[in-house]
Backbone bond lengths (Angstrom), bond angles and torsions (degrees), N, CA, C in turn:
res aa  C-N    CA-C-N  psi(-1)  N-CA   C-N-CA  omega(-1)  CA-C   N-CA-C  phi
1 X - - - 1.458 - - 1.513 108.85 -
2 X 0.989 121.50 132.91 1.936 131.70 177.52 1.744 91.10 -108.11
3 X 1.667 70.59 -166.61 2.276 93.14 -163.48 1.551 81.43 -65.36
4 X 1.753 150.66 -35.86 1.240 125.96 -153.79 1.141 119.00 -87.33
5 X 1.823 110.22 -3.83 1.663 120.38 -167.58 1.191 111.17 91.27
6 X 1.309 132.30 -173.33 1.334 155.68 175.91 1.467 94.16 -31.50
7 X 1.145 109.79 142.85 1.306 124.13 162.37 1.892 116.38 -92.74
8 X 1.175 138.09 -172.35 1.236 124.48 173.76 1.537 122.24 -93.82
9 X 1.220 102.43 -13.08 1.352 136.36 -175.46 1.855 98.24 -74.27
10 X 1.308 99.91 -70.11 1.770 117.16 169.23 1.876 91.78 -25.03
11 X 1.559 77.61 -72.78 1.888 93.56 -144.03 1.458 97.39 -39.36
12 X 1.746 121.49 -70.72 1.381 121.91 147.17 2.173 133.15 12.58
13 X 1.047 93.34 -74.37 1.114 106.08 -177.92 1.740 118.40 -67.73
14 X 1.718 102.05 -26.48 1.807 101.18 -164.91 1.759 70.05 -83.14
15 X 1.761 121.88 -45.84 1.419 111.73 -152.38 1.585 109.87 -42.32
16 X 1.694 112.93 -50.50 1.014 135.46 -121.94 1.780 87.86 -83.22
17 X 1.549 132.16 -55.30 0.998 133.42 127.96 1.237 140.68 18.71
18 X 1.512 109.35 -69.32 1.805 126.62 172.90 1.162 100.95 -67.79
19 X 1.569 125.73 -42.13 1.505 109.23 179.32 0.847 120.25 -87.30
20 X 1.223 144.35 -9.03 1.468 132.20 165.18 1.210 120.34 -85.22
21 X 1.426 127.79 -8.80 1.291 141.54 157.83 1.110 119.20 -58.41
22 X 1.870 117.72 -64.13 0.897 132.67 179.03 1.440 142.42 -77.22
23 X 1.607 93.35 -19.02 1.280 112.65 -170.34 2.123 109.32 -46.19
24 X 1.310 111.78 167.41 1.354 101.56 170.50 1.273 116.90 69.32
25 X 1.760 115.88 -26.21 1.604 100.14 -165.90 1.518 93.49 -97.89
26 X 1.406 101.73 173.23 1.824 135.05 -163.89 1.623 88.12 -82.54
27 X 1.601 105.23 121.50 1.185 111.70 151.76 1.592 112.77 148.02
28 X 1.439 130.02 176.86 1.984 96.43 -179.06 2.013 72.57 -127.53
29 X 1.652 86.18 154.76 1.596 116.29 153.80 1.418 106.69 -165.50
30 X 1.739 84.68 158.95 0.992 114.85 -170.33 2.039 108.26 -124.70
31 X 1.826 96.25 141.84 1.562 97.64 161.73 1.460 114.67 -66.00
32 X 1.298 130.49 129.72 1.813 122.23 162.47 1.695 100.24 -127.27
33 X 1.808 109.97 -167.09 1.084 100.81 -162.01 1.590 134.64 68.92
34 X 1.324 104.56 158.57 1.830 114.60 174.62 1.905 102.55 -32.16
35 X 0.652 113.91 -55.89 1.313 120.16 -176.21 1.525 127.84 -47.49
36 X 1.350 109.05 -51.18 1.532 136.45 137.66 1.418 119.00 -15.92
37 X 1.386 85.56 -67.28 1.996 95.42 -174.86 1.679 102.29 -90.83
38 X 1.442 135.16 -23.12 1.074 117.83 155.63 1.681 136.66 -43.71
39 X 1.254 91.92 -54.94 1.671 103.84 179.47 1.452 111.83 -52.65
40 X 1.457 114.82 -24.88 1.336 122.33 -166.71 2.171 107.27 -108.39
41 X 1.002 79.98 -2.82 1.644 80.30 144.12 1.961 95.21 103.52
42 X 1.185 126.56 14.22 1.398 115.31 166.61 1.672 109.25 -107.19
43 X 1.382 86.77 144.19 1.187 103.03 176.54 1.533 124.70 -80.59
44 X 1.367 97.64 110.92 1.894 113.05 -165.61 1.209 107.17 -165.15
45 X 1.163 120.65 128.12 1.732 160.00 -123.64 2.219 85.11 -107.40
46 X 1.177 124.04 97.23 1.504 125.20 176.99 1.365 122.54 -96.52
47 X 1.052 119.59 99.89 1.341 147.46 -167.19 1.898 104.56 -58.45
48 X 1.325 108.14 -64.50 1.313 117.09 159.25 1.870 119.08 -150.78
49 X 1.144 110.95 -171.61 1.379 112.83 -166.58 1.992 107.35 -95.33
50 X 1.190 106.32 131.56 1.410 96.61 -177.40 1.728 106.58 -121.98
51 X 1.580 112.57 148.92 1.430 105.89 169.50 1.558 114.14 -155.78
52 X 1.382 104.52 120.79 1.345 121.82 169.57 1.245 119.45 -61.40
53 X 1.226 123.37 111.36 2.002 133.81 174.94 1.186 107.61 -134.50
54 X 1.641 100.30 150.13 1.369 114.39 -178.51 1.808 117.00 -65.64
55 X 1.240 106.00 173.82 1.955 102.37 171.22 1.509 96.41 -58.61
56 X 1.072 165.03 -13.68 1.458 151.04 -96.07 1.466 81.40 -139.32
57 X 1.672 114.03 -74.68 1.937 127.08 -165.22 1.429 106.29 -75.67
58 X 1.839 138.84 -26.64 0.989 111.46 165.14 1.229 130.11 -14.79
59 X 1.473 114.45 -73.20 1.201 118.90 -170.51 1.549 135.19 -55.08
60 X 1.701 90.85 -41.00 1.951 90.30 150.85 0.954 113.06 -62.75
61 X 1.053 128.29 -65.20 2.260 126.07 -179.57 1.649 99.26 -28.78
62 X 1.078 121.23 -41.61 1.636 108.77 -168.35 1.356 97.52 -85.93
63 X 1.199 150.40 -13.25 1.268 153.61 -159.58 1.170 113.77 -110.37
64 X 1.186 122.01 -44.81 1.551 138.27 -159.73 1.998 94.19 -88.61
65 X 0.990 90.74 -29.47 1.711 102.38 -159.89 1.760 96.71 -123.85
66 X 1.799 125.85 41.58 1.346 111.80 -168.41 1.817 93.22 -90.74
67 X 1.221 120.48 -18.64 1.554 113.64 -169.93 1.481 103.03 -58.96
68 X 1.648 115.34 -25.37 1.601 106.03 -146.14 1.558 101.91 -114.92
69 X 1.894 106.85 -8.26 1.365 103.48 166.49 1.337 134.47 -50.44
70 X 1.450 112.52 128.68 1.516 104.21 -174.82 1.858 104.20 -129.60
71 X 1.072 104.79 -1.33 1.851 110.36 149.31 1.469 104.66 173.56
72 X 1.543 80.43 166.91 1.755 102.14 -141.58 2.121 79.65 -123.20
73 X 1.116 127.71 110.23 1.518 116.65 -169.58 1.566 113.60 -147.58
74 X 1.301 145.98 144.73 1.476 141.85 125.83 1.378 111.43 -42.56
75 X 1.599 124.53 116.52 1.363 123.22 176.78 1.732 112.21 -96.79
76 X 1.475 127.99 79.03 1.111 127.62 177.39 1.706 120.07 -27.61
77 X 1.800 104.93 -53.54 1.319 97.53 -176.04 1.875 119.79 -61.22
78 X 1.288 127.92 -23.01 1.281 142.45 -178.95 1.810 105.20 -92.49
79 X 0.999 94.44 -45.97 1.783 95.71 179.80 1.726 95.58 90.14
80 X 1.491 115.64 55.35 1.216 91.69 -171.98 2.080 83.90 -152.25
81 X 1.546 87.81 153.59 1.814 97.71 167.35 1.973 92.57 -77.03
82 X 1.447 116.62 132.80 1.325 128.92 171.39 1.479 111.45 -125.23
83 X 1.420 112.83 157.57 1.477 121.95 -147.06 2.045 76.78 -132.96
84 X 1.282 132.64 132.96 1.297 119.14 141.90 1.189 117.98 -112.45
85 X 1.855 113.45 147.70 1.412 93.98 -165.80 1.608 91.01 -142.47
86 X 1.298 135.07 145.79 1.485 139.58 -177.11 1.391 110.02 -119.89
87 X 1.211 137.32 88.16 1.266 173.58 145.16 1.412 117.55 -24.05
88 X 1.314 149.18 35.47 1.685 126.19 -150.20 1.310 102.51 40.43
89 X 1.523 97.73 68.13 1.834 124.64 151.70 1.695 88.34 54.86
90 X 1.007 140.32 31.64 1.857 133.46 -179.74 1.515 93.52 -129.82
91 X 1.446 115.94 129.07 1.107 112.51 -177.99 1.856 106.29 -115.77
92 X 1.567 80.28 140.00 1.683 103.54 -167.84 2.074 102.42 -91.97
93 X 1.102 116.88 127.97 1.380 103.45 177.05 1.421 99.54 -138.37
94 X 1.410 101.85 120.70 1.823 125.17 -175.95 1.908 113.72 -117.39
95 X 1.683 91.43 99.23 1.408 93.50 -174.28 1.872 100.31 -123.07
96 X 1.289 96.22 158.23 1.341 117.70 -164.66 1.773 101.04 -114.51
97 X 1.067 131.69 87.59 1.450 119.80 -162.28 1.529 112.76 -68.94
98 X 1.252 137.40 -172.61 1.040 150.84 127.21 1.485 119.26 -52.33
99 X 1.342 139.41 -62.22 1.193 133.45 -135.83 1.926 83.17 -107.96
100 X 1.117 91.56 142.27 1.395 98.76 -176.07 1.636 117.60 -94.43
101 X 1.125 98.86 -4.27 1.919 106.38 166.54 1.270 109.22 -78.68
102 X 1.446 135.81 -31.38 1.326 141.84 172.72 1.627 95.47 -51.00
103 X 0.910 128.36 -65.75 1.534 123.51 -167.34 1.346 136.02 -31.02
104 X 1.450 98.23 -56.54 1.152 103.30 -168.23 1.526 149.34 42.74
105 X 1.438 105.99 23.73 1.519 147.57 158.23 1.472 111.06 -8.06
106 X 1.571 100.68 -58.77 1.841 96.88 -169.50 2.005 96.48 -99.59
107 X 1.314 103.78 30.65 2.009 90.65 153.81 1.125 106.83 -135.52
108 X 2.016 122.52 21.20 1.317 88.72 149.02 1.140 156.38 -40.58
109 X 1.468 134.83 -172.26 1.446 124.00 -178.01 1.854 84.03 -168.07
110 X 1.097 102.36 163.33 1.997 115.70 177.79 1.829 92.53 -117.81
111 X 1.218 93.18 119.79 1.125 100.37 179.27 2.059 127.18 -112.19
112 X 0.857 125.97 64.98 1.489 129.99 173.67 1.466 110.47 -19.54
113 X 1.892 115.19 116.30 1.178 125.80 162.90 1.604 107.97 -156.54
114 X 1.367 82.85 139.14 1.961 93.51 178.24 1.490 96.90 42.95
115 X 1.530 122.09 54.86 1.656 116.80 178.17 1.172 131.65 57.87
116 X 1.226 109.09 0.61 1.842 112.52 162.23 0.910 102.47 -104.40
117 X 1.707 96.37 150.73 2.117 116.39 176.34 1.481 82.65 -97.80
118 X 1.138 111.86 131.70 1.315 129.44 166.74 2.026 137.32 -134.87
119 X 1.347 108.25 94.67 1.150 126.85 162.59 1.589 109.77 -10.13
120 X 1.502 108.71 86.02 2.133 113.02 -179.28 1.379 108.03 -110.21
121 X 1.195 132.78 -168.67 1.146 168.07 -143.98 1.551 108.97 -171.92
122 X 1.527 108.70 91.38 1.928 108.86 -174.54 1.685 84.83 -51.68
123 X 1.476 78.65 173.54 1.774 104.55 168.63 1.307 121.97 -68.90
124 X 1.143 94.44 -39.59 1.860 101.61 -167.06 1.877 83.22 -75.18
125 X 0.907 157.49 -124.56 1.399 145.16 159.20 1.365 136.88 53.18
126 X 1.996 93.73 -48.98 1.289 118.35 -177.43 2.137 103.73 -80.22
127 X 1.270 83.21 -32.47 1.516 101.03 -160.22 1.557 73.98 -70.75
128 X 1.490 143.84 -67.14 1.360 109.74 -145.07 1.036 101.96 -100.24
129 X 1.530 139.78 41.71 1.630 143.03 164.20 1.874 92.67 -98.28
130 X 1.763 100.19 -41.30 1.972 89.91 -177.36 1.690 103.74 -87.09
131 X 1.219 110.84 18.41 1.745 110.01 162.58 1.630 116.72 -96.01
132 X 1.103 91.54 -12.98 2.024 112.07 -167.64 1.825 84.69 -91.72
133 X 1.204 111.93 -36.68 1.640 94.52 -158.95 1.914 98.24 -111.10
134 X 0.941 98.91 16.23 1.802 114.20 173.12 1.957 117.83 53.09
135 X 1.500 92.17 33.02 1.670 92.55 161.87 1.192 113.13 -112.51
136 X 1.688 97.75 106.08 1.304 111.49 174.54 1.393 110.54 -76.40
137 X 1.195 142.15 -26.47 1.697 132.86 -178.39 1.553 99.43 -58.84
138 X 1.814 138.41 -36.42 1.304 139.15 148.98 1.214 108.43 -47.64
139 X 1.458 150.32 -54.96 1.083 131.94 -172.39 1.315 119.97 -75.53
140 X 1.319 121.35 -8.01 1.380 134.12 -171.59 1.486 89.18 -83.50
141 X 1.120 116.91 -55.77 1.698 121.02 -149.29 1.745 104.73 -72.74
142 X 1.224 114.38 -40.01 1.581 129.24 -177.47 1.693 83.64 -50.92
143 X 1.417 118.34 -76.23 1.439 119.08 -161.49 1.295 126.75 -63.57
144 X 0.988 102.13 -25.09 2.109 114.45 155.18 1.439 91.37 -57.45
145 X 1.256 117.03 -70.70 1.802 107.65 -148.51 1.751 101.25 -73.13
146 X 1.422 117.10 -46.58 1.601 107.52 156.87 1.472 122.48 -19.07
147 X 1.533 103.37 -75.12 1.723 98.51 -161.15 1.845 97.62 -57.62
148 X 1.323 102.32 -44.00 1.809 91.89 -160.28 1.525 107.76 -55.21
149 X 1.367 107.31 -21.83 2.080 107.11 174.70 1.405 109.14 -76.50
150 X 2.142 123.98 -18.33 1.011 119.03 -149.43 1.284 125.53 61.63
151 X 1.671 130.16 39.14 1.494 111.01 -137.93 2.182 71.48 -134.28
152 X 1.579 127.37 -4.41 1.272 106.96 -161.58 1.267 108.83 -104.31
């Protein structure tokens, strides 16, 4: 990772990984975060990889992915069970929240990039999950990159 974050290559490689790990098994997740809205075509600088799963796939995520665990925790500030995971130095973070509006479970979508089907969070979606958690510089950026697709 450099000063710009993840490269696409990075992002790619932790993705590419989770699904073949995960693929097939019982449970729903989703990509969220910079990463999220990267794959989907805005331009934003990804620090690390984030993914929302139900109580159900934790437990594969910790299993499927036990070489690369690097803590296993309750995250007070999120309110959520969190998974950390270090990937070729890219860190993967799989939390299961408490509050069940965070989720947003039934708008997934499978999203195709660089040959992975990948479990997203549309934009319009994304935009009101970072309105729920009050980062407006995310809500700013979705609606910049919206209007210029015409897509808001």
């Amino acid at each position: 990772m450099d000063k710009q974050g993840l490269s696409e290559s990075d992002i790619y490689e932790v993705l590419k990984l989770v699904t073949n790990r995960i693929r097939d098994k019982r449970g729903i997740w989703r990509l969220e975060g910079s990463a999220n809205l990267k794959v989907q075509g805005v331009d934003v600088s990804v620090r690390d990889l984030d993914i929302t799963a139900n109580s159900g796939i934790i437990p594969i995520f910790r299993e499927a992915l036990n070489e690369y665990l690097k803590k296993d925790f309750y995250n007070k500030k999120i309110r959520a069970n969190s998974l950390i995971f270090n990937i070729n130095n890219s860190e993967l973070e799989v939390n299961n929240y408490d509050s069940e509006n965070l989720n947003f479970f039934d708008k997934i979508k499978l999203f195709h990039w660089k040959g992975l089907e990948i479990p997203i969070l549309p934009l319009k979606e994304a935009k009101q999950f970072y309105k729920i958690i009050n980062k407006k510089e995310k809500v700013d950026l979705i609606e910049s990159y919206l209007k210029t697709k015409k897509l808001s």
